[in-house]
GUPA-721024 format. One record per residue (C-alpha): residue in three letters; x negated, y negated, z negated. Coordinates in steps of 0.001 Angstrom, whole numbers, plus 524288, in hexadecimal, padded with zeros to 5 digits. Layout:
BEGIN
ALAXYZ
...
This chain:
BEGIN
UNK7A0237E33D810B8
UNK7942A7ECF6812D6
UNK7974C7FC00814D0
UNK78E667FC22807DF
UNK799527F50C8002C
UNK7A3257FA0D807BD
UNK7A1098082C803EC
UNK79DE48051D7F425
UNK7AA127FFA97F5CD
UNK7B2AE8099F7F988
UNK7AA14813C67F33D
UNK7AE5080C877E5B9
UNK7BCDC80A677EA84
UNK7BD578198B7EBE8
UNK7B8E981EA17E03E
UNK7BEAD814C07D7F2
UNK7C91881B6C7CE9C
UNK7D476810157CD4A
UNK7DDA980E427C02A
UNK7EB1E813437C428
UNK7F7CA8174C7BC8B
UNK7F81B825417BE6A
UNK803A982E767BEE1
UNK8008683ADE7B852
UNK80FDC83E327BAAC
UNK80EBE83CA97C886
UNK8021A842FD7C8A9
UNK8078A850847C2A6
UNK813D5850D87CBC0
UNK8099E851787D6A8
UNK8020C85D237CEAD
UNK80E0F863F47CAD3
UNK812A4864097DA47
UNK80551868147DDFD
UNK80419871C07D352
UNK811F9877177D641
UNK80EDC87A407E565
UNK800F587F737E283
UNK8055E887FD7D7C3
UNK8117088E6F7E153
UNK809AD88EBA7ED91
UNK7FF7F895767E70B
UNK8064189F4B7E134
UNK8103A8A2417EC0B
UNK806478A1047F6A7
UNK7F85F8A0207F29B
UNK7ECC8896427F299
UNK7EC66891EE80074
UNK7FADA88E4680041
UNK7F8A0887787F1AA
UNK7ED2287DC97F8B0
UNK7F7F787C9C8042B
UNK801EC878437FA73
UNK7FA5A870BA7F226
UNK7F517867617FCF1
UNK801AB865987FFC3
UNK80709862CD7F27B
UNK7F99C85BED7EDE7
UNK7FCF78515D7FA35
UNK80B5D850CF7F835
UNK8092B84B927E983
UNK7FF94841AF7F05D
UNK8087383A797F7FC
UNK811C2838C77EC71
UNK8066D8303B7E570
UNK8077D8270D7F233
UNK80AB381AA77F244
UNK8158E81BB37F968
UNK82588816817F72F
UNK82A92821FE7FC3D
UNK82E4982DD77F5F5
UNK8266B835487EFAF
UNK82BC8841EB7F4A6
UNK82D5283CAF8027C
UNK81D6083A4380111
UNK81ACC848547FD4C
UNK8239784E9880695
UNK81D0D8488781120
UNK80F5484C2C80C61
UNK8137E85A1780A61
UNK8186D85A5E81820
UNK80F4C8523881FAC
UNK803A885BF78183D
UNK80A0C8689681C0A
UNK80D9B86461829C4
UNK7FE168613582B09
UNK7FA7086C948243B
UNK8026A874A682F04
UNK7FF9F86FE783BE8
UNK7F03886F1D835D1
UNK7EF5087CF58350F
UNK7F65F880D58424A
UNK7EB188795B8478F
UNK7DF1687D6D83D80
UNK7DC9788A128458C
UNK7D8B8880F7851C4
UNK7CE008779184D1E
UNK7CDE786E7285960
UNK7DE1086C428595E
UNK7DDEF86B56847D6
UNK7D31385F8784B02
UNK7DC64859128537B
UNK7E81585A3984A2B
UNK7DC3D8579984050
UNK7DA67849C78491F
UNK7E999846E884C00
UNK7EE7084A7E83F24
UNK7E4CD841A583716
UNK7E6D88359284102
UNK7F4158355B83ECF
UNK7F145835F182EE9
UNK7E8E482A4B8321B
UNK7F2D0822A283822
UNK7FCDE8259C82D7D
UNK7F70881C0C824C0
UNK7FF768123382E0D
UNK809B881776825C1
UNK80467814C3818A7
UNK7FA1F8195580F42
UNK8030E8246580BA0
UNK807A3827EE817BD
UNK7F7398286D81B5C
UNK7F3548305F80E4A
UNK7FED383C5781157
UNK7F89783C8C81F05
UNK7EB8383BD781CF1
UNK7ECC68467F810C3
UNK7F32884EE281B26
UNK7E7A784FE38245B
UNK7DF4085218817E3
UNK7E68A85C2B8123C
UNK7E85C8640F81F28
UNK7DB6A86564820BE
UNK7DB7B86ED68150A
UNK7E8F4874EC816B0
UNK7E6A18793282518
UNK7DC098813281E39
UNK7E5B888943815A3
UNK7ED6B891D881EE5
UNK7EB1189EB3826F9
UNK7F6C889DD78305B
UNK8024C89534835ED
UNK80B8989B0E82B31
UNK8029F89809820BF
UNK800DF88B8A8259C
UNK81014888AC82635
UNK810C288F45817E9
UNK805DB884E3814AE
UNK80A90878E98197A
UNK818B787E818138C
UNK811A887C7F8055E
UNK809F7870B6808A7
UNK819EB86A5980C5D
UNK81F3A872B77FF71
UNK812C286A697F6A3
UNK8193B85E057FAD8
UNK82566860807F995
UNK822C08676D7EBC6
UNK81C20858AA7E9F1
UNK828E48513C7EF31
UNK832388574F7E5A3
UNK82A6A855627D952
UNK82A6B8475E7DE51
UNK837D9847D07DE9D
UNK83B308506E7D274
UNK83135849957C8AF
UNK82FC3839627CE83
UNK8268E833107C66F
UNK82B31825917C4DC
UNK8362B8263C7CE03
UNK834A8819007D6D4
UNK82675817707CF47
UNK82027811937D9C0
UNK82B70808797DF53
UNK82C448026B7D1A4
UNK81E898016A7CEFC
UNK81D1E7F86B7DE95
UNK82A947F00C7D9A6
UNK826327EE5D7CD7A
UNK8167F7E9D17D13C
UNK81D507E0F97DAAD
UNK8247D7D9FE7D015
UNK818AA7DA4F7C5DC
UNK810427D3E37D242
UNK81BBC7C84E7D27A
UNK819DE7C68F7C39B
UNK80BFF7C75A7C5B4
UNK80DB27BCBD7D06B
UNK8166A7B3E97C91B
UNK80B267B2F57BCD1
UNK800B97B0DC7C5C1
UNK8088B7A2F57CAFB
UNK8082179FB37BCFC
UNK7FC5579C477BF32
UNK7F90E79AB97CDD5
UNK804CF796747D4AD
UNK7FF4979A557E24A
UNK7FAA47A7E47DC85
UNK7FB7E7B17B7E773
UNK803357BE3A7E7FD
UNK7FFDE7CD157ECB5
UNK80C4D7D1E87F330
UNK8070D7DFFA7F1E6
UNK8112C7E3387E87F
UNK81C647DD1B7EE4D
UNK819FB7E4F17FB84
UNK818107F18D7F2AE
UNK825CB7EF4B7ED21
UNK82BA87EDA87FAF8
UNK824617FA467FF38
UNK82892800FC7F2C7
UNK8374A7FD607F4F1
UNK838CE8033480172
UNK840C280DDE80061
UNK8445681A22806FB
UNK8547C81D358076F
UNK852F3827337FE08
UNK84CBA81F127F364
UNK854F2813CB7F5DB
UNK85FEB81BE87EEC7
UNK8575381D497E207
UNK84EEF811BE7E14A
UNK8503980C237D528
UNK858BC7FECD7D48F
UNK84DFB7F6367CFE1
UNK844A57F8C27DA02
UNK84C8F7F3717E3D9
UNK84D847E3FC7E321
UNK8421E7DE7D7D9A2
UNK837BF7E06E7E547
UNK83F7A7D7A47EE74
UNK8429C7CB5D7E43A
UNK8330B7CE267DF7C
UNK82F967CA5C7ECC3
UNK839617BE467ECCE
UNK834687B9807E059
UNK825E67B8B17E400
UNK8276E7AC437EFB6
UNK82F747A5CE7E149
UNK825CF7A9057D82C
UNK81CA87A2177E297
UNK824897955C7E55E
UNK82681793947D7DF
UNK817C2793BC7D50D
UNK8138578D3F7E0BA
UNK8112477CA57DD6C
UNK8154A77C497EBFC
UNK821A6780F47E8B3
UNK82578773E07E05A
UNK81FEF777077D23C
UNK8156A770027CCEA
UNK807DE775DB7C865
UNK809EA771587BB27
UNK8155A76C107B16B
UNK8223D7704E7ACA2
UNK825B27771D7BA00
UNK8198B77F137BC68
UNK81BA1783BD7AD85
UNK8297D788517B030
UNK8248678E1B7BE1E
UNK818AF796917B47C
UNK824987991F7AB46
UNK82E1779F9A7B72A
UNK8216B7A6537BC9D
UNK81E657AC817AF3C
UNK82A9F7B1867AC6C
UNK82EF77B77C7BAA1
UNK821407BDAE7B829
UNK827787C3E07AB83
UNK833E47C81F7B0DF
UNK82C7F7CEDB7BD17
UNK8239F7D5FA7B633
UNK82FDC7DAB27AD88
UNK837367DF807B87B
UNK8293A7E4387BF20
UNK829807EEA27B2DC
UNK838AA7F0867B321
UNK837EB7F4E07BFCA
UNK82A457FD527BF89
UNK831D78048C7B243
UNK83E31805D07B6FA
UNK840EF7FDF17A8B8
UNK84ACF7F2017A4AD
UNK8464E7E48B7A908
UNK841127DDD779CE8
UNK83C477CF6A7A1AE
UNK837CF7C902795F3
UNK8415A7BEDC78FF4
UNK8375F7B2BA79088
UNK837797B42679FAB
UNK846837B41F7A259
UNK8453D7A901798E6
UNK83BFB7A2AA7A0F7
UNK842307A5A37AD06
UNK84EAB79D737A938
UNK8501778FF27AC2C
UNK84CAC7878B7A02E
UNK858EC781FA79828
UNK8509A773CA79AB6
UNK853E57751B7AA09
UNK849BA77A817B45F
UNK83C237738C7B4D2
UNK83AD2778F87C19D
UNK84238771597CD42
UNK84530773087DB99
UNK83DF077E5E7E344
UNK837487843A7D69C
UNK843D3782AC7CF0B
UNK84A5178B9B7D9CB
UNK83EBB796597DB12
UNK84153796C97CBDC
UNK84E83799237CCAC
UNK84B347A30F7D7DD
UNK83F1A7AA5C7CF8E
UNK8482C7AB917C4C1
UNK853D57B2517CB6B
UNK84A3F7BB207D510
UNK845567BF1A7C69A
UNK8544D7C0AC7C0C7
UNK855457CA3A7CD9B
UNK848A17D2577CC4C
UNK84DA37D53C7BCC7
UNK859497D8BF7C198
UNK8549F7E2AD7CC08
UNK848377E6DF7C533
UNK8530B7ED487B8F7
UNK853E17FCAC7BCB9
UNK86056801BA7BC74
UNK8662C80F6B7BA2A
UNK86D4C80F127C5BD
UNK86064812FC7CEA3
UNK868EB816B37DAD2
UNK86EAE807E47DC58
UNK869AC802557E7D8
UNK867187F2F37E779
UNK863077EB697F3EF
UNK85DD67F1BA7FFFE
UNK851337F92480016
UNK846F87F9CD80760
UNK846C1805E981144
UNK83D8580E9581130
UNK83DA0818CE81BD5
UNK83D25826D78196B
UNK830E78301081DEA
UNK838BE833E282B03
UNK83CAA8244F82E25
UNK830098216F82932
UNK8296B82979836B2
UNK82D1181E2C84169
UNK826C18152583941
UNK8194F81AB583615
UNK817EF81E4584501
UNK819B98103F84862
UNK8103180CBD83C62
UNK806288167F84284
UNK809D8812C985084
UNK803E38048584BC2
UNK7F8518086A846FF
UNK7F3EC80DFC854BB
UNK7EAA080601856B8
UNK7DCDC806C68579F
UNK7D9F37FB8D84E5B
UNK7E25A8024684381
UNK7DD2A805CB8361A
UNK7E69F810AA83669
UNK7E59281550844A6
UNK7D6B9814A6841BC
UNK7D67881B0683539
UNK7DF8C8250683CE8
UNK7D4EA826398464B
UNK7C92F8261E83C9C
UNK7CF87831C283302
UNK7D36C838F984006
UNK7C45383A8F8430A
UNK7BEBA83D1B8365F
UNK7C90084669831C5
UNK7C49884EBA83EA8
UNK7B5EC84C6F83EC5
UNK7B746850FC82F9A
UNK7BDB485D618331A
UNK7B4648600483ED6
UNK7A87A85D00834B3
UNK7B0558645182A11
UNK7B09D86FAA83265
UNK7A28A86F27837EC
UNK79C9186D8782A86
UNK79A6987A2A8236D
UNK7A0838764181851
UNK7AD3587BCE81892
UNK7B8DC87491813B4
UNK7B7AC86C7282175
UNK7C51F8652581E90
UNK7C02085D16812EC
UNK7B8CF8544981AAB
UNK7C48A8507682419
UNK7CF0D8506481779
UNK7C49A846AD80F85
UNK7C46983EC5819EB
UNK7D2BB83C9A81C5D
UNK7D5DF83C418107A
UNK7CA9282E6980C5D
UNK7CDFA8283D81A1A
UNK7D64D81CA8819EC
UNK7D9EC81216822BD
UNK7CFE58083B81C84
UNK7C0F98079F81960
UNK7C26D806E68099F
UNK7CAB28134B80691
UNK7C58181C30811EA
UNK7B8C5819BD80904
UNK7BBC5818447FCC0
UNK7C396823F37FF73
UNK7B66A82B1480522
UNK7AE9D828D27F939
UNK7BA5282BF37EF84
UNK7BDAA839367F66C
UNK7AFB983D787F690
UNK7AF3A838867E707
UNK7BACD83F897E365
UNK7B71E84B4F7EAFD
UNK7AA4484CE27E4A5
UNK7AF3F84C737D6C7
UNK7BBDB853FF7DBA5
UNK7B47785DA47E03E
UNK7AB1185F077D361
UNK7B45E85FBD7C9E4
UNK7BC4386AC57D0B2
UNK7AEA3872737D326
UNK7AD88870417C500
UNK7B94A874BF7C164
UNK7B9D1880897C9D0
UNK7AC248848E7C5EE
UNK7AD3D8849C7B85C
UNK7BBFB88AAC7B8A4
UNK7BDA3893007C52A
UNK7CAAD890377C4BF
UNK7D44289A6A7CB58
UNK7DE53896D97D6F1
UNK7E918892237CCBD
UNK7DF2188B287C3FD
UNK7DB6E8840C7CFF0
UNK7E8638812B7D603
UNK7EB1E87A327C84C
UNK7DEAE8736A7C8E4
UNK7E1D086D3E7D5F8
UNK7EF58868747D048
UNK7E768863527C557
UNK7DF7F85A857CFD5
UNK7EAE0857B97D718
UNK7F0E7851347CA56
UNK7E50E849807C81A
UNK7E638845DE7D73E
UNK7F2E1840977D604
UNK7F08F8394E7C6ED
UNK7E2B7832447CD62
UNK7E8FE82F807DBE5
UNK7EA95820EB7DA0F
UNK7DC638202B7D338
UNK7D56581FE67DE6F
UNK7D169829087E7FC
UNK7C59E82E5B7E320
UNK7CC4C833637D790
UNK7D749839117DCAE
UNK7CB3D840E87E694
UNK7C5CA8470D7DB26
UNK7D38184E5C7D832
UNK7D4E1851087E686
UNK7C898858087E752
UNK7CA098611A7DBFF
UNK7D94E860AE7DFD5
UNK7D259868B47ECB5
UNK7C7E3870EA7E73F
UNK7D0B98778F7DDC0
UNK7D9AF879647E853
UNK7D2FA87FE97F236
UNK7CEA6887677E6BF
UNK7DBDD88BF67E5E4
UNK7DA79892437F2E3
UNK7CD49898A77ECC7
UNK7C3D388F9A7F22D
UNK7B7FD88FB27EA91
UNK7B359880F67E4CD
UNK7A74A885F07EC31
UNK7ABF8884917F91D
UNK7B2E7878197F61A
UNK7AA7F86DE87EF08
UNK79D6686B4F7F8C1
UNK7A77C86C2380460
UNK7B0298625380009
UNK7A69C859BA7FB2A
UNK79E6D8598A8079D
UNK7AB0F858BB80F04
UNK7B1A484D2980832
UNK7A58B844818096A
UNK7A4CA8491B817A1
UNK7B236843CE81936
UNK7B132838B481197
UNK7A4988335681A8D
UNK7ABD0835F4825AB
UNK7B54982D9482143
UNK7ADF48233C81CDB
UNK7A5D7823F382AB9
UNK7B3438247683268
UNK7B66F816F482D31
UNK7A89F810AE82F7F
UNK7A9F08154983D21
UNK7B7E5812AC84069
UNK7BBAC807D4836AA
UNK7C8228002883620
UNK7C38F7F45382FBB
UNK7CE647EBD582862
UNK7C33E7DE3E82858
UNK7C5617DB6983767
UNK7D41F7DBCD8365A
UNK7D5297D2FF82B2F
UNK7D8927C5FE83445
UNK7E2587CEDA83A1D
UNK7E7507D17D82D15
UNK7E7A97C49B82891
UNK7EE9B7BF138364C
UNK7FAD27CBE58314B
UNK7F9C87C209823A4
UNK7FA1A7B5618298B
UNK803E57B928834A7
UNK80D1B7C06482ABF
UNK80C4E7B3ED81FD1
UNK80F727AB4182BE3
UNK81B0D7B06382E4C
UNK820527B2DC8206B
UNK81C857A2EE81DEF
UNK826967A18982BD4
UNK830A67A7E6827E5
UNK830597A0E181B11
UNK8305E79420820CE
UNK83B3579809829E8
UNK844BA79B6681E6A
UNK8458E78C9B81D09
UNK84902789FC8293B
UNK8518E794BA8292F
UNK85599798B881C3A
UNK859277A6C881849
UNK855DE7A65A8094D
UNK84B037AB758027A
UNK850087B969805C6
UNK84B947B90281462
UNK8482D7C4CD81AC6
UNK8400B7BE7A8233E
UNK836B97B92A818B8
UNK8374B7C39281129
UNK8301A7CC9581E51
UNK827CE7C1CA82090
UNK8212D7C2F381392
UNK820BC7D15A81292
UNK819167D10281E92
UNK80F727C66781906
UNK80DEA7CF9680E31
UNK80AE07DBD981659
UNK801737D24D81CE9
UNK7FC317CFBF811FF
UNK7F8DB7DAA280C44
UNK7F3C77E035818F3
UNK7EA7C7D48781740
UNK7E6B57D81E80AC4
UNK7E41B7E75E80BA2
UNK7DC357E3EE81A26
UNK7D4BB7DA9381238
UNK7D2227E38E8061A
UNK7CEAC7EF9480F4A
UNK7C61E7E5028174A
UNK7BDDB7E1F080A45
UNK7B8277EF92808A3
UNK7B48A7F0FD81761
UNK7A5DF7F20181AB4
UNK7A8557E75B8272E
UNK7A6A57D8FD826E0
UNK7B2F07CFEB82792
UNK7B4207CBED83415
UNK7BD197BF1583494
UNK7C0DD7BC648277D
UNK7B4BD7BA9181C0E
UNK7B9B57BCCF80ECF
UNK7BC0F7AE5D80D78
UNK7C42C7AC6D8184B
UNK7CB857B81581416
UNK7CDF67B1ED806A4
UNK7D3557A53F80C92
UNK7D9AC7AB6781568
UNK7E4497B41680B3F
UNK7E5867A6B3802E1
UNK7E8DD79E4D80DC2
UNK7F34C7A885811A7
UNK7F73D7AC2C80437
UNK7FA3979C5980250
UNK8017979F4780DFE
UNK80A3C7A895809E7
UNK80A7F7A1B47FD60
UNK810E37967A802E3
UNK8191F79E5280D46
UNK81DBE7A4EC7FF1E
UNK821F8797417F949
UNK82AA2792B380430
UNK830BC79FF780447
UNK8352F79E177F605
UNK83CF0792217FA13
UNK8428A7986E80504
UNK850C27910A805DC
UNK85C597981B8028E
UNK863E579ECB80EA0
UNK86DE77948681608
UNK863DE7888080E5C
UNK860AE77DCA818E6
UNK8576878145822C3
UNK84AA777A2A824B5
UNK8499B777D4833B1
UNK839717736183109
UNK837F37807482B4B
UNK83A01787E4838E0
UNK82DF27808583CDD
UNK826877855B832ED
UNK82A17791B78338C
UNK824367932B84278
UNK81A2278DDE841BA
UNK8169F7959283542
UNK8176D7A1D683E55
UNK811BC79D1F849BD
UNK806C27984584308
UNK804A77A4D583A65
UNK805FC7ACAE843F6
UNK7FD537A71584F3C
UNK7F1A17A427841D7
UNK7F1F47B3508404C
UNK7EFBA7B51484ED7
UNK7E4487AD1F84FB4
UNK7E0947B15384431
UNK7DFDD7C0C384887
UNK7D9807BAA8853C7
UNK7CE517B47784C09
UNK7D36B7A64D850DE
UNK7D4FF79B9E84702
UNK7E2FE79B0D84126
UNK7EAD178C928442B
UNK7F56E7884283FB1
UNK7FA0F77D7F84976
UNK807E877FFB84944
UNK809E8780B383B57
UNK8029E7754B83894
UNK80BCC76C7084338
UNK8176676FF283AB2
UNK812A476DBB82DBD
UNK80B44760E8833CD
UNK8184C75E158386A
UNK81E0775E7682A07
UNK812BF75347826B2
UNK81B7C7486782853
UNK828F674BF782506
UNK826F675A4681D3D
UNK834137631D81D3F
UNK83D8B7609781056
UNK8391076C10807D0
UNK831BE76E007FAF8
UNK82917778CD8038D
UNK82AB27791E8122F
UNK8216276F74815AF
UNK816F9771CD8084D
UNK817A3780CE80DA3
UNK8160677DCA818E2
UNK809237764A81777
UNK803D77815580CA1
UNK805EE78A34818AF
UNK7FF9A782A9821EB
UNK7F4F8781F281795
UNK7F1F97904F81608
UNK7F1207939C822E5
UNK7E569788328254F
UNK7DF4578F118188C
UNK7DFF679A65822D4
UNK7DBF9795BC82B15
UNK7D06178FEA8245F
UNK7CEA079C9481F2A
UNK7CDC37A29982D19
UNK7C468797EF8332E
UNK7B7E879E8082D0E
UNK7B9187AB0A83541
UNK7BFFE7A61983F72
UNK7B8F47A31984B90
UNK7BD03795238511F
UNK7C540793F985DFA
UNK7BCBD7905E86A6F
């Protein structure tokens, strides 16, 4: 893709405003807690000390709209905190411009590196630097800067506790990921109606398992029902699969495939009826026809031998997600074991050893780290040169649009300087035509604030235009005329914006020369899953291994890692190197068929203490072997082979092991990796 394209693009991705559900609710307990700590602040201390508080408050009600599984009070507590902590040591160092640069430098690297943590985790940090660059600004002396910092801590925790006094639906968000995953199973069960080999996005499934991690504290109110549907969701979908699947003994047409369409349309139903149960906190009400149709006919099965026993499986994995999906009004029992999810103190060990890996030099975090480090600092240094005034804005724009990848550093550029612009306008409008007093503007700010928090999940160039009236009538609080605002922070923003946008030119961190890599993670990871399936024959532990049940979570983080490296990849102004768009095409079918398969033959896992299949051990190594030395050649830009896997299957050719699907499995495996491999042969230079 040219830079031409490249930047329409992302120009387009950043001001388009995007269709959400909004939550007005929400959006007014983040005005009311901003409102409340402006309104005190400003009459028990004055304007400076109201901008203090409400940068504190205004970022506090921010993290609550993240998506994030922890608690929403935990999130603004540690905004508050982290803001005033900044906000301190900032100003002990303002007075001294060379030693504020360098905790300008160290403090912004390590926001940089705290997207290794997560997208929230990066946002709080990066809004941090941002906002300290104004607050720093505020006080006249240590004590006023402790009393500051003491207000920006007293906005979040003003935040936390209208979290916790007004929730707006309690356990929204867990409910909404539980109940998407099963509506994504229904959707997957229609769709094999009619394509039997129709693929499946386990986005929602891993959402679901993210969602039901829980800390200790909400383990002893999470509501009953959202603790076992996600689990049998994820045990129905290999069932749904086999029964579809002609490989797995039903015909493409007659009687059997009719009953199979039958069973697939009515565990559709049923989902989709616990799906809203669950997202409503409501009665199950599956719709009579498919219980009907879910019950064996009074004529005797159609279906025999495998399918007959993935019917009888489907239809008591759908008895059980009924049965867990009904809320009760018990909401303190506790049923299974849930997922841990460490608190914010437990959680410390394991972001340093998240951030610890990313120190490396060919890192799109360590080299975004490195990237916002320098333009932060030259912004402040050009900020501070230019006789503008208002120096800061440069540095906080560009912090704030700077992201790990080309398309939403960008997007973000052109969307912050959008917003800005008609930010700005409207609140020199507004203040021209009204003068409005220090009250009238505090309440104007809230005002923006509320339309912040309504328009976050728009898009970002929407949620900019609040933002920048949020901050003109603000400072005009503190009795800062619009004059001395408006051409500053126009100039400014766009000044930080290009720097931005040139930082990333200069210093990229491509995603389109790490896509083999990427795909090697997929190959290696579906290897492994399709061994440790093939071992439960040889060894059988039931369709309930642990082992399996790993394997494929980490062939679905592979996955999607493949996926977002390959959607981040298409906007990028650099020519594929390795893999044409064909190749890459070929290349996700041929493993999708792979995982497909690998999917079918864990289905008929055998039952724990069944007869082991000695063949299957075989199979098994040379599965991993094979996978695993194919995604080393292929990171090395060597031809895959598959030697080893083809002896054993060629083994099979004249006396093929005694199941229904060992040996056919084995040869649609053996299959998908030469489509591969085919796939790979066009960019692949040959072996000398």
């Amino acid at each position: 893709m040219s830079w031409l394209r490249a930047l329409k693009g992302t120009a387009r991705s950043g001001l388009t405003v995007e269709r959400k559900r909004l939550e007005p609710v929400g959006a007014a307990r983040g005005a009311l807690g901003l409102a409340l700590v402006v309104g005190v602040s400003l009459a028990l201390f004055g304007p400076a000390v109201a901008v203090s508080s409400a940068f504190g408050a205004f970022q506090a009600a921010i993290a609550t709209f993240q998506r994030s599984w922890r608690p929403r009070p935990t999130l603004a507590l540690a905004s508050g905190a982290s803001l005033a902590v900044s906000t301190f040591i900032g100003y002990l160092t303002a007075a001294h411009d060379g030693l504020f640069l360098a905790l300008l430098l160290l403090w912004t690297f390590l926001s940089g590196l705290a997207w290794a943590a997560g997208p929230t985790a990066g946002l709080i940090a990066s809004s941090n630097v941002a906002m300290m660059l104004v607050t720093v600004t505020l006080p006249t002396s240590v004590a006023t800067a402790a009393g500051h910092a003491a207000v920006i801590f007293a906005g979040g925790l003003v935040q936390a506790a209208l979290v916790a006094l007004f929730p707006v639906r309690r356990w929204g968000a867990q409910r909404d990921a539980l109940a998407d995953a099963l509506a994504a199973e229904a959707d997957y069960a229609r769709r094999l109606r009619h394509d039997p080999v129709a693929p499946f996005d386990p986005v929602p499934l891993m959402t679901a398992r993210n969602a039901a991690a829980v800390t200790p504290r909400q383990a002893r109110r999470r509501p009953p029902e959202l603790h076992g549907s996600r689990g049998l969701a994820e045990r129905i979908r290999p069932v749904l699969a086999s029964l579809a699947d002609p490989a797995g003994g039903v015909p493409g047409k007659g009687p059997q495939r009719a009953r199979v369409r039958e069973l697939l349309d009515a565990a559709a139903s049923v989902l989709d009826a616990a799906a809203h149960a669950v997202r409503h906190g409501e009665p199950v009400a599956p719709p009579t026809p498919a219980l009907d149709a879910l019950r064996t006919p009074a004529t005797g099965s159609v279906l025999t031998g495998p399918p007959r026993r993935a019917a009888a499986r489907l239809t008591a994995l759908l008895g059980d997600v009924l049965e867990t999906a009904e809320p009760h009004t018990e909401t303190s029992i506790r049923t299974g074991v849930a997922r841990s999810r460490p608190t914010l103190l437990r959680l410390a060990p394991l972001v340093l050893a998240q951030v610890r890996a990313e120190l490396r030099h060919e890192s799109p975090v360590m080299r975004h780290a490195i990237r916002v480090s320098v333009v932060t600092a030259g912004g402040y240094l050009l900020g501070t040169v230019l006789p503008l005034g208002h120096g800061y804005w440069a540095p906080m724009a560009s912090v704030m649009v700077m992201r790990p990848d080309f398309s939403q550093t960008y997007a973000r550029s052109v969307a912050r300087f959008g917003g800005t612009l008609v930010g700005v306008g409207l609140a020199t409008a507004v203040v021209r035509s009204a003068h409005p007093g220090t009250y009238l503007s505090a309440g104007l700010a809230v005002l923006c604030a509320f339309g912040m928090y309504l328009l976050m999940r728009t898009g970002y160039a929407a949620s900019q235009v609040c933002v920048s009236a949020y901050v003109v009538f603000l400072l005009g609080t503190a009795g800062e005329g619009v004059d001395q605002t408006v051409r500053e922070r126009v100039l400014l923003t766009l000044l930080g914006g290009l720097l931005a946008m040139l930082a990333y030119a200069v210093y990229p961190a491509w995603e389109t020369p790490r896509l083999r890599g990427r795909l090697a993670d997929w190959l290696e990871a579906i290897g492994r899953y399709a061994s440790v399936v093939a071992a439960g024959y040889a060894d059988p532990a039931g369709p309930a291994d642990p082992e399996v049940r790993e394997a494929l979570l980490r062939t679905r983080a592979a996955r999607v890692a493949w996926q977002e490296a390959l959607e981040r990849a298409a906007h990028e102004p650099v020519r594929h190197r390795g893999l044409s768009h064909a190749a890459v095409e070929q290349a996700e079918h041929a493993l999708g068929e792979f995982g497909r398969v690998a999917m079918l033959m864990e289905a008929h896992l055998p039952d724990r203490g069944a007869d082991p299949l000695p063949y299957a051990a075989a199979l098994a190594e040379a599965l991993r072997r094979s996978t695993e030395r194919g995604a080393k050649e292929l990171r090395e830009r060597e031809e895959p082979d598959w030697a080893e896997l083809r002896e054993t299957v060629d083994a099979w050719s004249g006396e093929p092991p005694d199941h229904f699907l060992l040996h056919k499995g084995a040869v649609l495996l053996l299959e998908s990796l030469d489509e591969l491999a085919t796939a790979l042969s066009e960019t692949t230079p040959s072996r000398r």
